[in-house]
VEXKE-250590 format. One line per field, with one value per residue (C-alpha): residue number from 1; x, y, z. Coordinates in nm, 3 decimals. Layout:
# residues N
n = c(NUM,...)
X = c(X,...)
Y = c(Y,...)
Z = c(Z,...)
//
This chain:
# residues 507
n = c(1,2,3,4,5,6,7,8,9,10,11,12,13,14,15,16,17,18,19,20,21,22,23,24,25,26,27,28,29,30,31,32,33,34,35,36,37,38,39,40,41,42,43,44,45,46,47,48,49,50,51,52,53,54,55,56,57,58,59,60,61,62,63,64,65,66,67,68,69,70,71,72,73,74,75,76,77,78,79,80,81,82,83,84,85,86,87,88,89,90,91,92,93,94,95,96,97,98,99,100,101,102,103,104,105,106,107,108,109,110,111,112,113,114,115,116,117,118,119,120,121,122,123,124,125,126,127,128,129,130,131,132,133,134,135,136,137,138,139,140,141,142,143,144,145,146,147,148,149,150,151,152,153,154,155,156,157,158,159,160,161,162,163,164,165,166,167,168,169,170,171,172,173,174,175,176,177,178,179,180,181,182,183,184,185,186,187,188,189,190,191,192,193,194,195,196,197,198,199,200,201,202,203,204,205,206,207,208,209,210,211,212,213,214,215,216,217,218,219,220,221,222,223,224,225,226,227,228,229,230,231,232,233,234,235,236,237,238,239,240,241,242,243,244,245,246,247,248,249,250,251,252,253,254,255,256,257,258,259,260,261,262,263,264,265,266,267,268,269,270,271,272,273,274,275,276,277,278,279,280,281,282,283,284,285,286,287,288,289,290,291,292,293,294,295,296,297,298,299,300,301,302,303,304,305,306,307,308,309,310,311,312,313,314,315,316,317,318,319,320,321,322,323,324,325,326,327,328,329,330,331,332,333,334,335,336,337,338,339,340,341,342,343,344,345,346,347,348,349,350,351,352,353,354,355,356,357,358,359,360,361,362,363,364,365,366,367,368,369,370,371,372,373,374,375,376,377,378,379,380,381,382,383,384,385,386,387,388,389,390,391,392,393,394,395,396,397,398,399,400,401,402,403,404,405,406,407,408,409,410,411,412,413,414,415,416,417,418,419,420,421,422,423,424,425,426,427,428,429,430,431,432,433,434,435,436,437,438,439,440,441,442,443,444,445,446,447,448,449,450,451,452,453,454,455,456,457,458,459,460,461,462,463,464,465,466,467,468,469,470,471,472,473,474,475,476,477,478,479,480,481,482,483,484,485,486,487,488,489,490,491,492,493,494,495,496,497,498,499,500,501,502,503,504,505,506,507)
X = c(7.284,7.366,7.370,7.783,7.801,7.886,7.643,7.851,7.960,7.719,7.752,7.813,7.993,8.424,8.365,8.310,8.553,8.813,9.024,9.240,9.132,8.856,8.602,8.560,8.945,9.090,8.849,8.865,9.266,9.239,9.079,9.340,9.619,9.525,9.555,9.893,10.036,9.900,10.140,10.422,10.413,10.352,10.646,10.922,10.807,10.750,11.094,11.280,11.580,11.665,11.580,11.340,11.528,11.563,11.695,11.549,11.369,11.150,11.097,10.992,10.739,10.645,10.553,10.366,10.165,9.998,10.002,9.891,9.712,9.824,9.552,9.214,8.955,8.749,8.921,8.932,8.881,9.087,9.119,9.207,9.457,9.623,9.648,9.770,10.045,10.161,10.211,10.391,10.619,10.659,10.794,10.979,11.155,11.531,11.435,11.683,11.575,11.690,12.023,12.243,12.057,12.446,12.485,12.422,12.357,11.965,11.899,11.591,11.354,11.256,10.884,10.799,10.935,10.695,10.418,10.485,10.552,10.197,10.044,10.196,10.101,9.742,9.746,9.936,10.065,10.319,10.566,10.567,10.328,10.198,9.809,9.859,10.092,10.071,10.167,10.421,10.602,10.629,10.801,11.027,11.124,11.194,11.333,11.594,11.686,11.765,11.976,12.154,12.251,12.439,12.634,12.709,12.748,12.881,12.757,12.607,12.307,12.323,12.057,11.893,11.745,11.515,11.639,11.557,11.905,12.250,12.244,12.031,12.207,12.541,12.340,12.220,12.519,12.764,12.454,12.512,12.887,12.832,12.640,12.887,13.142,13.306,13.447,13.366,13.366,13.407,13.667,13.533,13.819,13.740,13.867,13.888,13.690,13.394,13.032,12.942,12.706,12.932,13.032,12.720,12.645,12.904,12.792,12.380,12.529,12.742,13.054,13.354,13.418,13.590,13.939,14.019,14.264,14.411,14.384,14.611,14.455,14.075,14.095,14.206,14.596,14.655,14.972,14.789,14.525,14.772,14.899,14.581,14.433,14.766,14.746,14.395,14.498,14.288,13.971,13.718,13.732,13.506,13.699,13.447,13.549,13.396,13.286,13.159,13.294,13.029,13.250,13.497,13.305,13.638,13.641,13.869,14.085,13.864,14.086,14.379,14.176,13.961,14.331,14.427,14.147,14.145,14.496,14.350,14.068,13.851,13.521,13.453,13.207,13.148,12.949,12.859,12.567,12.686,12.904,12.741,12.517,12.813,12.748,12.429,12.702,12.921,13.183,13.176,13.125,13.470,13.557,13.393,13.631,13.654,13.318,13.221,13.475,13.252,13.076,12.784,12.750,12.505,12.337,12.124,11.882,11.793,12.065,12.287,11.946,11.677,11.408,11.242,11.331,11.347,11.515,11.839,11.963,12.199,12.329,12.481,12.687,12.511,12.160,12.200,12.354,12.022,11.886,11.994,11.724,11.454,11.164,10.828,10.517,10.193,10.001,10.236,10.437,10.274,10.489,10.161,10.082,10.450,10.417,10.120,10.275,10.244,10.553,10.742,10.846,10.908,11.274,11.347,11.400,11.493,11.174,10.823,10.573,10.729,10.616,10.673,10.976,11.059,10.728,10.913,11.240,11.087,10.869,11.196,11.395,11.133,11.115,11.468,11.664,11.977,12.151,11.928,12.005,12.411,12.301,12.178,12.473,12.741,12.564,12.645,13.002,13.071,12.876,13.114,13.422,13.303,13.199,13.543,13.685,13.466,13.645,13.982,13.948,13.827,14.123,13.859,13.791,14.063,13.916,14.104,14.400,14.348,14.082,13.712,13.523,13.265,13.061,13.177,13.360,13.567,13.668,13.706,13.767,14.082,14.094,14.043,14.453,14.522,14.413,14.594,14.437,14.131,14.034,14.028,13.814,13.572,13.543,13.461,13.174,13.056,12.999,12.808,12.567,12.507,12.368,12.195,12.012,11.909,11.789,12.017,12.211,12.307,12.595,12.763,13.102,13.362,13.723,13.969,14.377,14.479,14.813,15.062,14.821,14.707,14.334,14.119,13.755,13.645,13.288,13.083,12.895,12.775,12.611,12.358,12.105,12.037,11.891,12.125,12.448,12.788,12.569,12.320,12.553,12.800,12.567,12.642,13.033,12.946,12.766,13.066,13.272,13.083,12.974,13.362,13.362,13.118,13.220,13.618,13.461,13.222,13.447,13.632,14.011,14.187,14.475,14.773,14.564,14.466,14.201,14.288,14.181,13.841,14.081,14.223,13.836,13.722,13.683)
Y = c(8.185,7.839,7.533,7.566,7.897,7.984,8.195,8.533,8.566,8.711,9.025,8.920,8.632,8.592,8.581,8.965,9.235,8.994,9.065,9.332,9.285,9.340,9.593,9.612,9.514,9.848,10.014,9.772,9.748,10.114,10.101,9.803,10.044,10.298,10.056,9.941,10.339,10.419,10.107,10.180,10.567,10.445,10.221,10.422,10.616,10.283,10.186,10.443,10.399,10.146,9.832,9.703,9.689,9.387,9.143,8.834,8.752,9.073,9.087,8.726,8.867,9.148,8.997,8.657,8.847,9.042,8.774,8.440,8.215,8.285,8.018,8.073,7.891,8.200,8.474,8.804,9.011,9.177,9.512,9.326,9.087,9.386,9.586,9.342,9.179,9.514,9.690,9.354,9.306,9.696,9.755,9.440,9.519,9.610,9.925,9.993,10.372,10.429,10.629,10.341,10.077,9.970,9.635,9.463,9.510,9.583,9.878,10.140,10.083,10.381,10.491,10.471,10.081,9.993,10.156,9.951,9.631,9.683,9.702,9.408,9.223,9.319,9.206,8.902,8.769,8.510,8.515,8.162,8.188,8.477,8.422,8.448,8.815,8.999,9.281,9.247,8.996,9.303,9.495,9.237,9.196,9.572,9.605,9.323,9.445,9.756,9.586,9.350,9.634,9.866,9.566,9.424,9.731,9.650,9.271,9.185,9.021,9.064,8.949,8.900,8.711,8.840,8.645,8.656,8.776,8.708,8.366,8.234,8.443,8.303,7.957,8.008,8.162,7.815,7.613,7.772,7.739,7.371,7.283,7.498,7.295,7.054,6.794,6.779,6.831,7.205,7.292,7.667,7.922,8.226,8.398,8.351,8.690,8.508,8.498,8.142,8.114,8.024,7.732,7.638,7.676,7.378,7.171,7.208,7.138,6.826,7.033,6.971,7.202,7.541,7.600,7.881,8.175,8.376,8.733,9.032,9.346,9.185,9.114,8.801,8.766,8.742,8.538,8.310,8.272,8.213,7.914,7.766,7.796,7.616,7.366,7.276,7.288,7.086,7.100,7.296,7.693,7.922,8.217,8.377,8.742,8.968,9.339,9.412,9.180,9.154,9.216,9.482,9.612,9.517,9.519,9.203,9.355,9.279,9.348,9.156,8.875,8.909,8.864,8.536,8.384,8.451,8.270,7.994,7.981,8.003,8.148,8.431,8.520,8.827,8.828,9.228,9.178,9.475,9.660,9.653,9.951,10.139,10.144,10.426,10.682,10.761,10.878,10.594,10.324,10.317,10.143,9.840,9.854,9.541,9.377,9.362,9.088,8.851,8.604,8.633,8.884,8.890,9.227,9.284,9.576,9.506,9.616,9.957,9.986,10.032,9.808,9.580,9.234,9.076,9.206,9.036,8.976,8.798,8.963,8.731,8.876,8.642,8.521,8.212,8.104,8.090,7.824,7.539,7.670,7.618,7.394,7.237,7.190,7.174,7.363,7.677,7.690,7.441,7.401,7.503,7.783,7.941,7.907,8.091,8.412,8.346,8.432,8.170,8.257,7.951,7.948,8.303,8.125,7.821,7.891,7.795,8.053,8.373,8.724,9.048,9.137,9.349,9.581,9.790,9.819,9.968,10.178,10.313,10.340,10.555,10.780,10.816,10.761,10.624,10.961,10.982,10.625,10.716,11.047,10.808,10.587,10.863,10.979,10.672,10.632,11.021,10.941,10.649,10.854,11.119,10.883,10.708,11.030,11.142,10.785,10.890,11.238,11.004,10.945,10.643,10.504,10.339,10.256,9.961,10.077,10.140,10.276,10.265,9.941,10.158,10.270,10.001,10.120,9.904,10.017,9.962,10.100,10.196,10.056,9.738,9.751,9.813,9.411,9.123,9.024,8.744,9.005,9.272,9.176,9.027,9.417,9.497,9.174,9.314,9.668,9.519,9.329,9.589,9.847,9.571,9.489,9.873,9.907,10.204,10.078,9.818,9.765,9.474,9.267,9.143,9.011,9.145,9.213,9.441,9.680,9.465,9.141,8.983,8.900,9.107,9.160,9.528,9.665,9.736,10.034,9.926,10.264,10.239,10.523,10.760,11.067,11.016,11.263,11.217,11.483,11.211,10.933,11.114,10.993,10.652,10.707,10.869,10.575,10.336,10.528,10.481,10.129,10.051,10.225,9.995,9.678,9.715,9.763,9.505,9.260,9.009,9.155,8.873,8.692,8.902,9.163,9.522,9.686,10.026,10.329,10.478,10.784,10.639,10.560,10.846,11.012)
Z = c(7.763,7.667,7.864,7.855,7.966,8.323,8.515,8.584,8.968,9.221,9.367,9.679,9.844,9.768,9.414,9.418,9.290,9.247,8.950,8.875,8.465,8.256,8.264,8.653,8.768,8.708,8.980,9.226,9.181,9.264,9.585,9.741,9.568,9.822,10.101,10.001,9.918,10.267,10.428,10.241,10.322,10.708,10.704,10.672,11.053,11.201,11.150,11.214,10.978,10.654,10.874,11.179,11.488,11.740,11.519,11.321,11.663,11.665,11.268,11.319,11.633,11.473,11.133,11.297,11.531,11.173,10.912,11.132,11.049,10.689,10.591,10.829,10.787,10.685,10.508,10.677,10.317,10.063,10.267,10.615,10.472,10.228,10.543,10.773,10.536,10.337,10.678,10.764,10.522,10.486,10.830,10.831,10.527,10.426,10.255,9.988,9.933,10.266,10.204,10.500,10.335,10.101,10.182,9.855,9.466,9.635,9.428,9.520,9.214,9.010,9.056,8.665,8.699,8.970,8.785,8.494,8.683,8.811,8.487,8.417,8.735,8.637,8.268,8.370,8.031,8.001,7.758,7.662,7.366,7.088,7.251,7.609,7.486,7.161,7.255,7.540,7.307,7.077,7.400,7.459,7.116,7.130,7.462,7.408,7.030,7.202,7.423,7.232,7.036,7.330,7.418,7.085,6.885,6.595,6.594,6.244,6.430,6.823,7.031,7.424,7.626,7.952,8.247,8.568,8.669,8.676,8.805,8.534,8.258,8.379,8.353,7.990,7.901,7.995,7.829,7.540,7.497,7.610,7.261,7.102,7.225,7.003,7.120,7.451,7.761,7.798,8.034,8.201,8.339,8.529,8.831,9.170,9.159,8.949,9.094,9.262,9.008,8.702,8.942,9.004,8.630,8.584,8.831,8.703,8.357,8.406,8.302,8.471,8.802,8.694,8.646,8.889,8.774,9.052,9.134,9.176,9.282,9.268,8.876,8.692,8.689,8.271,8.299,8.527,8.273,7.998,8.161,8.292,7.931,7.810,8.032,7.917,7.497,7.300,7.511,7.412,7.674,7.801,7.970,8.218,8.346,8.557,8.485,8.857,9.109,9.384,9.641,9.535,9.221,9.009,8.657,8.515,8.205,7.918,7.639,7.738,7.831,7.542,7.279,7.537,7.493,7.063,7.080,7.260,7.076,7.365,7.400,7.611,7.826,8.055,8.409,8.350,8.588,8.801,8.532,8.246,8.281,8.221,7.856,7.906,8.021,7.694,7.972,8.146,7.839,7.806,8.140,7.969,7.655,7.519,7.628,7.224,7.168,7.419,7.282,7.547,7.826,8.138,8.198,8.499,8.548,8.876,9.027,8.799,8.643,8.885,8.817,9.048,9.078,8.839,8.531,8.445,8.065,7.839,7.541,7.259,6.991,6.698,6.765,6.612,6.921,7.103,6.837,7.077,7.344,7.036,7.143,6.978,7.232,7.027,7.267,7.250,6.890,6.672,6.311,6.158,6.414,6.317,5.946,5.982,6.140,6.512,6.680,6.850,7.190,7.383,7.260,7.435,7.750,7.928,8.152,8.066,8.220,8.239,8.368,8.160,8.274,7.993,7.985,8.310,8.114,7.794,8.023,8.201,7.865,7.713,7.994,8.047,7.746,7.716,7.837,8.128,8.274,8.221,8.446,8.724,8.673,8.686,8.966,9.138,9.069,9.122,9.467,9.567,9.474,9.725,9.949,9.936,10.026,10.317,10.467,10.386,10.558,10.893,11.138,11.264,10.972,10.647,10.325,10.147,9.956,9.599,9.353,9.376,9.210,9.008,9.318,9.589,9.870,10.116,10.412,10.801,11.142,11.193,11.584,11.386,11.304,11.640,11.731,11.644,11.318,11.428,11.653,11.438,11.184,11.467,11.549,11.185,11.175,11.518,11.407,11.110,11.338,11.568,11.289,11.227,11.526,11.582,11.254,11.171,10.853,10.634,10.525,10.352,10.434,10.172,10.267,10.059,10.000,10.183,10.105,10.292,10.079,10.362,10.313,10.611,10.646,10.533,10.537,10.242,10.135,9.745,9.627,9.444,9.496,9.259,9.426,9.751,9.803,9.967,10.258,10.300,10.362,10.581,10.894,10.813,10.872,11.225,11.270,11.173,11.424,11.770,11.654,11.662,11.972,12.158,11.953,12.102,12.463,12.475,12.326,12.580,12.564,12.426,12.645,12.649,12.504,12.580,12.414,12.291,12.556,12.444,12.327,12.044,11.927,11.878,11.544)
//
């Protein structure tokens, strides 16, 4: 051993077992694996349903009285502290596998994913340079060829980008129209449906704030975006539509919007974080018909695609659009280094350091195939039709008027319209909060039009399982029902007000 060379790590002492590479890692990864599989299989008993009851106040408890001090002065050990915080955070948590766990675009990973996303935890390459991953830059070269192609089908040279979701992608994807704009400023349009992160996007970026477009039925209005595009000629555009609205699940109508924007010359992108997975069911695909005329489209995975956080994309229909995100550091893509043959990868993202996102979507890809992801996704819409019907066959309960948003479902308590307005949708917030704080479902909130157009506040089921039937979420309705029942009685009856008898409550 030379005089340079580090003495290996004693048996004993903290320095022992601690990686989860080399020759050793694997076994030792095992044994804590055990300990974390036995927490999460415990958890699910412990709670009792798809969240901990009591409220922020007993999670907060509950979760301080097993993980303080988080930073002792002597560790307790591997096994104590994996025990103590798994079981923590396990029992504490919003457990999207849970069949009345449909609040938000939280989807319930797929095993295969989590498997993967191990391996990769393990391995722990970043994708910032050729010698910290050969081979998961391989993956992700695969993985986001693959991807670039099913949006961009026809595209002479489409490409992607891993992101770490729809928020960045939107980010990347108004960065990129930015340097494409000529001359600037570049004026953004989108809907009043859009996500709030294409505004933010502007503001990061320096862009001017975002023309807003109204909506009729939850999708961009097209004469409204015919005049707000004319009243902006000469600046450079960036039309931003929605496949997937977050509340309502609305697509925007991509082919119309797609031919205003070509005689506007504006570019177009497309916020398909929720929709695009559409495009793995060939029955389904269709919904998303005119998505190929986008210049850029964000894709996520984490939500219509099972994967745990994080797996977002952005597909762009010519790669050379990604050669503004091109970057020289010596210590990662030296000229000399790439002329040799070492792939370049810090241009594949605006991040630096970067886990291997990608290595759980091949892994999922190859064990599905495309026509086994558009099985789980047609599961999910066919689910959310159902679903939408189980409410409509429920004197107590009224689903928003019109169709499903690919498998969101509005709806409300029907005692709700029996209260001057203010009052009614406090009924609909209350029954939220009370699942809540029992523990015994989770479900989201959205204000939307109603049929008469006034805006009122509806709850949320956003379905995104894809083992659980219409059977297994019929509880949740039930649930709905006497929630309204109790919020309406423990309300204070408004002046002039009487709160409805208990028999028009019940279902």
């Amino acid at each position: 051993m030379s005089a340079g060379t580090p003495s290996a790590p004693g048996a004993q002492g903290v320095r022992a077992g601690l990686l989860a590479g080399g020759a050793d890692g694997p076994g030792r990864l095992r044994d804590l694996t055990t300990i974390v599989l036995d927490a999460l299989e415990d958890a699910p008993r412990a709670r009792s349903g798809p969240l901990p009851a009591g409220g922020p106040g007993a999670v907060a408890l509950s979760t301080r009285a097993l993980c303080s001090p988080v930073l002792p002065e002597e560790g307790v050990g591997p096994e104590v502290a994996l025990a103590d915080v798994v079981r923590a955070v396990a029992e504490g948590a919003a457990d999207p596998a849970d069949p009345a766990c449909v609040a938000h675009l939280h989807c319930p990973p797929l095993a295969v994913a989590v498997a993967a996303d191990l391996a990769g935890a393990a391995l722990n390459p970043s994708m910032d340079s050729w010698d910290q991953a050969p081979a998961a830059g391989v993956i992700e070269e695969l993985t986001t060829a693959a991807l670039a192609r099913l949006v961009h089908p026809t595209a002479p040279a489409p490409d992607a980008l891993i992101t770490s979701g729809g928020t960045e992608s939107n980010l990347v994807a108004l960065l990129l129209a930015r340097e494409r704009a000529t001359p600037g400023p570049l004026r953004v349009v989108t809907g009043a449906n859009a996500h709030h992160s294409v505004h933010r996007a502007a503001w990061m970026l320096g862009l001017p704030a975002p023309t807003v477009v109204a909506c009729r039925d939850g999708v961009i209005d097209l004469d409204a975006l015919d005049r707000a595009l004319t009243g902006l000629a000469g600046a450079p555009l960036l039309v931003v539509a929605t496949a997937g609205t977050t509340d309502e699940g609305r697509i925007d109508p991509l082919p119309e919007i797609a031919r205003i924007a070509e005689r506007h010359t504006a570019q177009l992108h497309v916020d398909a974080a929720y929709g695009g997975p559409l495009l793995f069911s060939e029955r389904l695909a269709p919904l998303l018909a005119g998505l190929e005329h986008a210049a850029s489209v964000t894709f996520d995975l984490h939500k219509l695609g099972w994967q745990p956080v994080a797996a977002g994309v952005l597909a762009v229909a010519d790669a050379g659009m990604l050669t503004p995100l091109s970057l020289r550091a010596d210590y990662l893509n030296a000229d000399d280094d790439t002329e040799a043959g070492l792939p370049d990868l810090l241009g594949r993202s605006i991040r630096t350091t970067r886990r291997p996102d990608a290595l759980k979507v091949a892994v999922t890809f190859r064990a599905l195939g495309r026509r086994g992801l558009g099985d789980l996704v047609e599961h999910c819409v066919r689910t959310a039709h159902e679903f939408g019907e189980a409410v409509d066959a429920r004197p107590a309960l009224r689903r928003r008027p019109g169709g499903i948003g690919i498998s969101t479902v509005l709806f409300r308590p029907t005692v709700a319209d029996t209260l001057p307005e203010e009052a009614g949708d406090a009924v609909v917030a209350a029954v939220r909060r009370i699942l809540l704080a029992e523990g015994r479902a989770v479900l989201g909130r959205a204000v939307a039009e109603d049929g008469d157009g006034r805006r009122r506040l509806w709850l949320k089921a956003t379905l995104l399982h894809p083992n659980a039937t219409t059977a297994d979420l019929l509880p949740l309705l039930d649930l709905v029902a006497a929630a309204a029942d109790r919020a309406v009685s423990e309300a204070p009856a408004a002046e002039g007000t009487q709160a409805p008898g208990a028999e028009r409550l019940s279902p």
